[in-house]
PyMOL Python script that loads the backbone (N, CA, C, O; Angstrom):
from pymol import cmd

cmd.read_pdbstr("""\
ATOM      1  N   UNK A   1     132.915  78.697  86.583  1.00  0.00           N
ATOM      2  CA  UNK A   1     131.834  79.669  86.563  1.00  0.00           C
ATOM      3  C   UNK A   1     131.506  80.122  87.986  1.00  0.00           C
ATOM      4  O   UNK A   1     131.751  79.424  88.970  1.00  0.00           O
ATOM      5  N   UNK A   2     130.916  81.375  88.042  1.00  0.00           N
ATOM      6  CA  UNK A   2     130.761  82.133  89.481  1.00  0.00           C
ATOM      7  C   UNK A   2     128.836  81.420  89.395  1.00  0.00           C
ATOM      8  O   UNK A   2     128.114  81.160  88.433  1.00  0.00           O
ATOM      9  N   UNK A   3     128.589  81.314  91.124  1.00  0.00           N
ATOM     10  CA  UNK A   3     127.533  80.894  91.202  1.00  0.00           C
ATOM     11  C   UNK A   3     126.683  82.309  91.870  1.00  0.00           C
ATOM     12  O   UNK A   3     127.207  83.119  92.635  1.00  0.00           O
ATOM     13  N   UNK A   4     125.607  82.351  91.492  1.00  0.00           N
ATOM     14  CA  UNK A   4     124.716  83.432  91.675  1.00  0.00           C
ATOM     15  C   UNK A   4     124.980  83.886  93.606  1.00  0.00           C
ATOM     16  O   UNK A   4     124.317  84.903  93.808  1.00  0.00           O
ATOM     17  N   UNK A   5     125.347  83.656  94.278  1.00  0.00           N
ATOM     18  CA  UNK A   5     125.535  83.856  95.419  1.00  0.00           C
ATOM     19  C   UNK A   5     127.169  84.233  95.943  1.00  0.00           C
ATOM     20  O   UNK A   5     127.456  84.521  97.105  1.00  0.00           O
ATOM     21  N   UNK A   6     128.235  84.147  94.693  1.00  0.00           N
ATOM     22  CA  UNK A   6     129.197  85.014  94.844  1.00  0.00           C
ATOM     23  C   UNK A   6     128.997  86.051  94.520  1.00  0.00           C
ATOM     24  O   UNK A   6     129.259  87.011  95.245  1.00  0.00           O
ATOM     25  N   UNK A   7     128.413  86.177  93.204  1.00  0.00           N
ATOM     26  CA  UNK A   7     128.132  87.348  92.525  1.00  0.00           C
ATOM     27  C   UNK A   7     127.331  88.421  93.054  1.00  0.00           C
ATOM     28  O   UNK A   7     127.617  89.574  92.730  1.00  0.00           O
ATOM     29  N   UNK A   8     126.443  88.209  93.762  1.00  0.00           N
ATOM     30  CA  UNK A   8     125.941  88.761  94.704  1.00  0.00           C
ATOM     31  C   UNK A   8     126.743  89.241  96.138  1.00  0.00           C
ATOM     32  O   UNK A   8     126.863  90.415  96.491  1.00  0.00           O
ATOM     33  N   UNK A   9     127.114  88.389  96.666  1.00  0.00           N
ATOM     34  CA  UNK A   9     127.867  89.066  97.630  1.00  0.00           C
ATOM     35  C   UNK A   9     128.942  89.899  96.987  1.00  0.00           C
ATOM     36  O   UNK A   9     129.032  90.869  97.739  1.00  0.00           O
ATOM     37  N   UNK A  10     129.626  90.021  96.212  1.00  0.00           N
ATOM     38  CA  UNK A  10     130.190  90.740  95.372  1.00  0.00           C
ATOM     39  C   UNK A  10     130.241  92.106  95.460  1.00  0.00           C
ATOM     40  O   UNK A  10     131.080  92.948  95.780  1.00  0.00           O
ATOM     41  N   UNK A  11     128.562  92.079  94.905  1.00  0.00           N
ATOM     42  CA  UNK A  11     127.639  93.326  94.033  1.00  0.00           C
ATOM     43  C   UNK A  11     127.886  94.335  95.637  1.00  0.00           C
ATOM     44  O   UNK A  11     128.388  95.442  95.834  1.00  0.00           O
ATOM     45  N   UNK A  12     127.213  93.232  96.623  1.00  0.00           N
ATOM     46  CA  UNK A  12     127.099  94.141  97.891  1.00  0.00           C
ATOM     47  C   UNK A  12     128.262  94.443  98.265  1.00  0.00           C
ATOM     48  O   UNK A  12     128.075  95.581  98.695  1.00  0.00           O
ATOM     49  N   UNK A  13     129.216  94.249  98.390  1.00  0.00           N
ATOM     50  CA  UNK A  13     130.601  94.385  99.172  1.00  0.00           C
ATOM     51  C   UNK A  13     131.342  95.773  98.465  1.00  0.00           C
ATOM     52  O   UNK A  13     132.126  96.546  99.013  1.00  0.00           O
ATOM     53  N   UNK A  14     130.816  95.815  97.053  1.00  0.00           N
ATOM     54  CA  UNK A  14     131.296  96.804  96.121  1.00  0.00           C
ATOM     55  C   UNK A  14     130.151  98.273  96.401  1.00  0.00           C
ATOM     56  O   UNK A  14     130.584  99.422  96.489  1.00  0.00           O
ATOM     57  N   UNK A  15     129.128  98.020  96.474  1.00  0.00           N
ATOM     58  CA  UNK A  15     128.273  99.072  97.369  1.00  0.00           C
ATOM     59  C   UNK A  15     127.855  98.738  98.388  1.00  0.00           C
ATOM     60  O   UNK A  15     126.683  98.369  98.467  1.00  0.00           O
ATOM     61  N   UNK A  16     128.909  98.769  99.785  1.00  0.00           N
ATOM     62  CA  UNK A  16     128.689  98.701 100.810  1.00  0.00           C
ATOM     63  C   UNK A  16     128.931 100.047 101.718  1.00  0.00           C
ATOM     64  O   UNK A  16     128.658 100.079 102.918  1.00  0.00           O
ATOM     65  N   UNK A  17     129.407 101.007 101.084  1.00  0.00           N
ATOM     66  CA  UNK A  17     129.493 102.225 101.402  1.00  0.00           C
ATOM     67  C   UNK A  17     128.478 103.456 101.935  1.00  0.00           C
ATOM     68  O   UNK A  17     127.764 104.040 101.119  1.00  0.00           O
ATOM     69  N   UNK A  18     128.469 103.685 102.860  1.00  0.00           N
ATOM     70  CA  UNK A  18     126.880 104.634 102.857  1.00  0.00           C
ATOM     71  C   UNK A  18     126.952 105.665 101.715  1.00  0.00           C
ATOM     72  O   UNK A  18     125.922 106.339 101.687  1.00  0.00           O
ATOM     73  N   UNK A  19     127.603 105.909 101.021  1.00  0.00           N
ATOM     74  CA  UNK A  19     127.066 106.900  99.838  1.00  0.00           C
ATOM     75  C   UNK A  19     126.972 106.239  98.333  1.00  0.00           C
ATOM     76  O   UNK A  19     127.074 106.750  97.217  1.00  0.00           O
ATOM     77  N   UNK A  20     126.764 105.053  98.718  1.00  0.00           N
ATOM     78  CA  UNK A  20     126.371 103.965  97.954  1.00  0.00           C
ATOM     79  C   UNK A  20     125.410 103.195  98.077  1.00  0.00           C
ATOM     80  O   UNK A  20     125.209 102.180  97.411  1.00  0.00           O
ATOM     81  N   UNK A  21     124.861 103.554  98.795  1.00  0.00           N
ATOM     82  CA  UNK A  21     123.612 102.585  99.522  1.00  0.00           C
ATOM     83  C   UNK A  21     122.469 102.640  98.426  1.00  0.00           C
ATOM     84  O   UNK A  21     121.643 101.772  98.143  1.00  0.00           O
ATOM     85  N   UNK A  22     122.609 103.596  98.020  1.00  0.00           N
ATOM     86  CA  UNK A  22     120.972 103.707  97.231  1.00  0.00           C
ATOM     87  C   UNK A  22     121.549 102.919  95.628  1.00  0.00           C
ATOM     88  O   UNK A  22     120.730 102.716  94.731  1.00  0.00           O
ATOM     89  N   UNK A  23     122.976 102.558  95.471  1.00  0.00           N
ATOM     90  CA  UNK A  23     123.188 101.871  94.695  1.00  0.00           C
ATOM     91  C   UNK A  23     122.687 100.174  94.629  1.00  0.00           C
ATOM     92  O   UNK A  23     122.297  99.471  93.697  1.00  0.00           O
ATOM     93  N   UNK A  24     122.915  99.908  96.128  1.00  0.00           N
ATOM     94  CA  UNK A  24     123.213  98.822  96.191  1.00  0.00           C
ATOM     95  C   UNK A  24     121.133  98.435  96.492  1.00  0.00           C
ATOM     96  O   UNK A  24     120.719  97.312  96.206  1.00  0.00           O
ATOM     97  N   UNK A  25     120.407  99.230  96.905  1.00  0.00           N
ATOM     98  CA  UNK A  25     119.368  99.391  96.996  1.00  0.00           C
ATOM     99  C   UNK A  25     118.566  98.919  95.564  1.00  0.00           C
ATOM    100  O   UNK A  25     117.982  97.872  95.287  1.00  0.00           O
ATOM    101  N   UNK A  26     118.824 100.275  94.713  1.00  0.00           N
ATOM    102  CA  UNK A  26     118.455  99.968  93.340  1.00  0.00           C
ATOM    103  C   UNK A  26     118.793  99.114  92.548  1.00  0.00           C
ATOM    104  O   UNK A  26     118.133  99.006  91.514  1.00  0.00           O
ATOM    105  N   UNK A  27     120.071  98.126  92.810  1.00  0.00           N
ATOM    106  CA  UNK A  27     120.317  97.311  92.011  1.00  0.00           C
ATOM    107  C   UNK A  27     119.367  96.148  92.081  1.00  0.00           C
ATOM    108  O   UNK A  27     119.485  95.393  91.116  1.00  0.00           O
ATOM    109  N   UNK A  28     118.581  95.848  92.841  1.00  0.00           N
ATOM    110  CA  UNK A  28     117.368  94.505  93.013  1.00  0.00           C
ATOM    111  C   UNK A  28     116.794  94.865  92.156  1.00  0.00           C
ATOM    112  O   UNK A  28     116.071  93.881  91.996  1.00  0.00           O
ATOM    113  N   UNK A  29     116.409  95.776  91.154  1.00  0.00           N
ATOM    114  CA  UNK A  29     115.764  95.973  90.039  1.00  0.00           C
ATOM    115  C   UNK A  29     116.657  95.128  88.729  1.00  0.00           C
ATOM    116  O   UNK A  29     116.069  95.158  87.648  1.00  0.00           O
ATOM    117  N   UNK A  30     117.896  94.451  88.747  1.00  0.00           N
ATOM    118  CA  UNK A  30     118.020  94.053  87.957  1.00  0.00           C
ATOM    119  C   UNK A  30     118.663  92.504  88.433  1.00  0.00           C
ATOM    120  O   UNK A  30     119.487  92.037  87.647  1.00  0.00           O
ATOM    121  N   UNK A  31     118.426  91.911  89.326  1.00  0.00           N
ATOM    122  CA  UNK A  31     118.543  90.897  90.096  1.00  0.00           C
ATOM    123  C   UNK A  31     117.579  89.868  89.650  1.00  0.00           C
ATOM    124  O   UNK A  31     116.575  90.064  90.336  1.00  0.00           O
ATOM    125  N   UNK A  32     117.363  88.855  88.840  1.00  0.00           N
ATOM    126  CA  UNK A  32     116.279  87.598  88.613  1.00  0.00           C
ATOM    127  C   UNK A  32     115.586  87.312  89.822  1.00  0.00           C
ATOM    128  O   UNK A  32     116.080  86.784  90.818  1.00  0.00           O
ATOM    129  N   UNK A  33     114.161  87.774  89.640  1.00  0.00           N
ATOM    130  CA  UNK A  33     113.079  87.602  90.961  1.00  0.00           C
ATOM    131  C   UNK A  33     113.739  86.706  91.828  1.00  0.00           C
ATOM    132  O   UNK A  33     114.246  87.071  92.889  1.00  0.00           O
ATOM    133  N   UNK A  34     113.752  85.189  91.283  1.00  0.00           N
ATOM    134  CA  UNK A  34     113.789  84.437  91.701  1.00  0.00           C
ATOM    135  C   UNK A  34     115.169  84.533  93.174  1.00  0.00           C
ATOM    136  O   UNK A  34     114.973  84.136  94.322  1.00  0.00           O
ATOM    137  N   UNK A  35     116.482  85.172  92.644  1.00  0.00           N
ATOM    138  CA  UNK A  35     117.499  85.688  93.370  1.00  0.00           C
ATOM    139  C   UNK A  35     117.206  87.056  94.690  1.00  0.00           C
ATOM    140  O   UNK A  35     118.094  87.422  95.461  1.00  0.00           O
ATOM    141  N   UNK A  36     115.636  87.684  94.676  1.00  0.00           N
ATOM    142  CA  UNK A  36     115.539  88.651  95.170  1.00  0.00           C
ATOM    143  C   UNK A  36     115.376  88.568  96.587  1.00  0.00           C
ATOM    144  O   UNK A  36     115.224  89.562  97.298  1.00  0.00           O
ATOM    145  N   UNK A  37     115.409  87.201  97.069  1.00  0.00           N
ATOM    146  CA  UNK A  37     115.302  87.065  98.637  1.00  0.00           C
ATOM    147  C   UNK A  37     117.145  86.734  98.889  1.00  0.00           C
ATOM    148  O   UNK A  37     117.858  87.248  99.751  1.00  0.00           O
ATOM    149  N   UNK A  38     117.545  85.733  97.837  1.00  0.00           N
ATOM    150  CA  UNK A  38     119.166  86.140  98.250  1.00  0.00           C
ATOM    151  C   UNK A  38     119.636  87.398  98.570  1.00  0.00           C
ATOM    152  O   UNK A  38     120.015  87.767  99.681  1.00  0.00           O
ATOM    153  N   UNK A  39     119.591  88.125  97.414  1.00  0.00           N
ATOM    154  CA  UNK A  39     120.234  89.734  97.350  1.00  0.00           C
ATOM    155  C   UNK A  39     119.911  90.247  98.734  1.00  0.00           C
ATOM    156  O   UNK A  39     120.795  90.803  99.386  1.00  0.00           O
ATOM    157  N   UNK A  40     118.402  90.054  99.332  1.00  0.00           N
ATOM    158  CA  UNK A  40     118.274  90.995 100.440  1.00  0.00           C
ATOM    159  C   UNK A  40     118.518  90.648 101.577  1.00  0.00           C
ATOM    160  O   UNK A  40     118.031  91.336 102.473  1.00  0.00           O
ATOM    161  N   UNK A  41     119.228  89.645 101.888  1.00  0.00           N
ATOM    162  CA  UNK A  41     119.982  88.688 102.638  1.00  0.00           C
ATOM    163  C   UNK A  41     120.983  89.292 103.197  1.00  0.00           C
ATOM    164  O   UNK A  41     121.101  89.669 104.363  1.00  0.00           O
ATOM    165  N   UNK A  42     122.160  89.419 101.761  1.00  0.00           N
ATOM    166  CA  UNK A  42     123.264  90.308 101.582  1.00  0.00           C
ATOM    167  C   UNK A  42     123.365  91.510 101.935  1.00  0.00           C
ATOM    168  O   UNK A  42     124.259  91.979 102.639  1.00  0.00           O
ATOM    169  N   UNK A  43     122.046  92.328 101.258  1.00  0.00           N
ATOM    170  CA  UNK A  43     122.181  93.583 101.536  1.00  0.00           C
ATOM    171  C   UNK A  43     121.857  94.088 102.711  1.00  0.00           C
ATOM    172  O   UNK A  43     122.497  95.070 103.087  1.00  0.00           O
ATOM    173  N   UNK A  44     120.506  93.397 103.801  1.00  0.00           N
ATOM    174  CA  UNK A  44     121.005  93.571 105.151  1.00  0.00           C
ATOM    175  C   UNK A  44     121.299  93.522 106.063  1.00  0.00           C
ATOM    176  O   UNK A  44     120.927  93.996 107.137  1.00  0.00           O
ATOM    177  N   UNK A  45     122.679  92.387 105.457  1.00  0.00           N
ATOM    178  CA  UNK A  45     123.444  92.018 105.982  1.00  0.00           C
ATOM    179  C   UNK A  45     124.845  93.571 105.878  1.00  0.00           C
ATOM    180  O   UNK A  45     125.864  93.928 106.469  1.00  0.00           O
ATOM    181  N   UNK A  46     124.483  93.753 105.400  1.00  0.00           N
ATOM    182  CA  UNK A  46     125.079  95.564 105.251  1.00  0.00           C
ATOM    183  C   UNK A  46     124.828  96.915 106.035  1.00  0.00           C
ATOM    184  O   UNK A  46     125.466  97.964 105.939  1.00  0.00           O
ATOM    185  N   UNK A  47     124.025  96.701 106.625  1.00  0.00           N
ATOM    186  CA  UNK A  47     123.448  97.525 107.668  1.00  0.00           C
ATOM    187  C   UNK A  47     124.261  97.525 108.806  1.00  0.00           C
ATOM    188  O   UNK A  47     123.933  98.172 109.800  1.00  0.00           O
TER     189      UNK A  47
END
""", "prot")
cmd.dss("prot")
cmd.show_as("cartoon", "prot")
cmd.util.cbc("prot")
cmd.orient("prot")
C-alpha cells in the first residue's frame, strides 16, 4: 500500500507545472484536513 506522503508528493510532481498551479492549489480541497499541513509542505516546496 502507498502511504499518504507518496501520494502526495505524487499529486504535486504531476501539477508541478506553472499552468497547473491552480490545479495543484485547488486540490487541498480534497486532501483529509488532517494531511493539509503535509500537502503544503509539498506544494511549496514547488515554488
Amino acid at each position: 500500500t502507498l502511504k499518504i506522503g507518496e501520494v502526495l508528493l505524487s499529486i504535486s510532481r504531476l501539477f508541478s507545472g506553472p499552468e497547473r498551479r491552480h490545479l495543484l492549489e485547488r486540490f487541498k480541497d480534497y486532501v483529509p484536513a488532517k494531511y493539509h499541513s503535509l500537502y503544503e509542505q509539498y506544494v511549496e516546496g514547488k515554488d
